[in-house]
TORKOL-4160 file (C-alpha; in steps of 0.2 Angstrom, whole numbers, padded with zeros to 4 digits, m for minus):
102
<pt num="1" X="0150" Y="0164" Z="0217"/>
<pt num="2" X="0136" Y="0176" Z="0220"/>
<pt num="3" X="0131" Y="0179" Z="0240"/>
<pt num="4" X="0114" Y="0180" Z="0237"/>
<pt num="5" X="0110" Y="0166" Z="0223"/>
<pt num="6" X="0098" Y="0153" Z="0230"/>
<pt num="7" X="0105" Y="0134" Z="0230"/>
<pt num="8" X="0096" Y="0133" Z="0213"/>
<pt num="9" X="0105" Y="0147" Z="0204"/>
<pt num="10" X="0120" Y="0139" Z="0193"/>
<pt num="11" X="0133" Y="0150" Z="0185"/>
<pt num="12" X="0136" Y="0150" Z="0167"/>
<pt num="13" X="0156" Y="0156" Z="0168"/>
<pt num="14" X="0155" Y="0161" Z="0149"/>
<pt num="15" X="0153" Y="0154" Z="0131"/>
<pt num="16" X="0168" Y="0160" Z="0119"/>
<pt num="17" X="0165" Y="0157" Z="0099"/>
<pt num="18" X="0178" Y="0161" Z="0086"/>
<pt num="19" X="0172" Y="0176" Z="0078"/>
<pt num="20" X="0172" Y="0166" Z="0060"/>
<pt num="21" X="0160" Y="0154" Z="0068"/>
<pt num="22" X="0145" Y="0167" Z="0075"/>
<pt num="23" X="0130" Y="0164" Z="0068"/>
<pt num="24" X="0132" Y="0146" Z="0064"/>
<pt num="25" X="0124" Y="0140" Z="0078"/>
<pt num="26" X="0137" Y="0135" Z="0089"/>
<pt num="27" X="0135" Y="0146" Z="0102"/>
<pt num="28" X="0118" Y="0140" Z="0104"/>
<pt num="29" X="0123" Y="0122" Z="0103"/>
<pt num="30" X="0135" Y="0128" Z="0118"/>
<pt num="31" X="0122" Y="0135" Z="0129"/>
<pt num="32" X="0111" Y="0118" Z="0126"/>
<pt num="33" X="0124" Y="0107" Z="0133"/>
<pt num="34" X="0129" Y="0118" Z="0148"/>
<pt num="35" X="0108" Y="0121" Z="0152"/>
<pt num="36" X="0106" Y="0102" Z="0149"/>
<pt num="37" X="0120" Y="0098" Z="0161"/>
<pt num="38" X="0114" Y="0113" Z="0176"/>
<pt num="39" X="0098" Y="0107" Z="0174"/>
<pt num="40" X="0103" Y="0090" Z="0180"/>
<pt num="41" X="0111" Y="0094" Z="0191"/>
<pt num="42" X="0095" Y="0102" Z="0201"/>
<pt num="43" X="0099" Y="0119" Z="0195"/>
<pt num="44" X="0082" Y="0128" Z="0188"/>
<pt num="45" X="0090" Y="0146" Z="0184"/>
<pt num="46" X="0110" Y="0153" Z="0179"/>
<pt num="47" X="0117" Y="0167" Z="0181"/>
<pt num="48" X="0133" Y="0173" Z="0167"/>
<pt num="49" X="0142" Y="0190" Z="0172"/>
<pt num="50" X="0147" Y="0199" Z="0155"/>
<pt num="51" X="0156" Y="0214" Z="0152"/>
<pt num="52" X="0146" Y="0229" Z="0149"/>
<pt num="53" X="0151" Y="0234" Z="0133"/>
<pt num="54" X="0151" Y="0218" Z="0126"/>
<pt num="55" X="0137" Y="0222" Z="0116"/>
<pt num="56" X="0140" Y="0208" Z="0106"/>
<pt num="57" X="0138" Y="0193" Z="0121"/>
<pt num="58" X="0126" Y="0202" Z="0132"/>
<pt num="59" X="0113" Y="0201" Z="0111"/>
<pt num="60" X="0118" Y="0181" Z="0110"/>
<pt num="61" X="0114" Y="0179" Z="0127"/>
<pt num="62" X="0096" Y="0188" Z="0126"/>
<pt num="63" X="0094" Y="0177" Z="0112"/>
<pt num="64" X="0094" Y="0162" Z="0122"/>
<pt num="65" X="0083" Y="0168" Z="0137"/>
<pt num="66" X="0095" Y="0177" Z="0147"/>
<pt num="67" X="0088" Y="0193" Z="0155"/>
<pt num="68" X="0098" Y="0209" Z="0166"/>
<pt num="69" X="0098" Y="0205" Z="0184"/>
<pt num="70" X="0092" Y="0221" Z="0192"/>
<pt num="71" X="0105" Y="0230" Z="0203"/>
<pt num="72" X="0120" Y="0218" Z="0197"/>
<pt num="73" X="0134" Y="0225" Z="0193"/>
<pt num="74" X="0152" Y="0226" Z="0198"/>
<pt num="75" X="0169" Y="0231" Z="0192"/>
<pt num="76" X="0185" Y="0217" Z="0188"/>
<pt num="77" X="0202" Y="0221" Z="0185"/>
<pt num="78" X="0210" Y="0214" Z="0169"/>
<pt num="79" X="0227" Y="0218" Z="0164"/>
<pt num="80" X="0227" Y="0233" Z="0176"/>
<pt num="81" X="0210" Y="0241" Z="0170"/>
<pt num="82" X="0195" Y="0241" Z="0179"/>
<pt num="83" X="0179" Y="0237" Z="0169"/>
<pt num="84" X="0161" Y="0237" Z="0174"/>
<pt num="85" X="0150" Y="0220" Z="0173"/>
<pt num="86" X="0134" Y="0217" Z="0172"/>
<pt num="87" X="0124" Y="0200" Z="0177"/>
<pt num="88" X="0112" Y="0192" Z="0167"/>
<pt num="89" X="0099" Y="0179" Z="0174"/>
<pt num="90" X="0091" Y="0165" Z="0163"/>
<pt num="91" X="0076" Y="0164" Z="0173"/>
<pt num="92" X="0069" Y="0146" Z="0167"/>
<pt num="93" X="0084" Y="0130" Z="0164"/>
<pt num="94" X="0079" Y="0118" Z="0154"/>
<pt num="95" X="0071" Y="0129" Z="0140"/>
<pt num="96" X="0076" Y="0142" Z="0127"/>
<pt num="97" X="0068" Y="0150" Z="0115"/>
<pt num="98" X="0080" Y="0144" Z="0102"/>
<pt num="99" X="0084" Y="0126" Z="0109"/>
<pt num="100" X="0065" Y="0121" Z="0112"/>
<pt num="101" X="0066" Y="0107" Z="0127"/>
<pt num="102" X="0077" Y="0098" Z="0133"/>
């Protein structure tokens, strides 16, 4: 959805875990699936938008490779507040420092 991804560039819409379930590994098991899947698809980076204070997601998701996209940022409106977002960029598909490779 982003005007200047590369045809290359997939989209990682989000990865939601119960809260009882963090740090079991399923998170990670999630992100393995979805980078096995873009990766055959012909994808060789993602992009996953994430709220900015979502402290939480934006750790799991440096975890797993993702790094801040410089200069990507943007404001959505839920349930009539507006709140900043920030992209993050997993450079590399098809490995993660916690899934090896695929």
């Amino acid at each position: 959805r982003d005007a200047d991804a590369t045809a290359t560039t997939g989209e990682l819409w989000a990865i939601y875990v119960a809260p009882g379930r963090w740090r079991h590994g399923v998170g990670r098991a999630m992100w393995a699936w979805g980078q096995s899947h873009l990766a055959q698809a012909g994808f060789t980076s993602a992009v996953v938008w994430v709220l900015e204070e979502n402290h939480s997601a934006r750790r799991f998701y440096a975890t797993v490779g993702f790094v801040p996209a410089p200069d990507a940022t943007k404001v959505v409106e839920i349930g009539g507040v507006s709140l900043p977002e920030v992209r993050l960029r997993a450079p590399r598909i098809g490995r993660s420092r916690m899934t090896g490779a695929l």
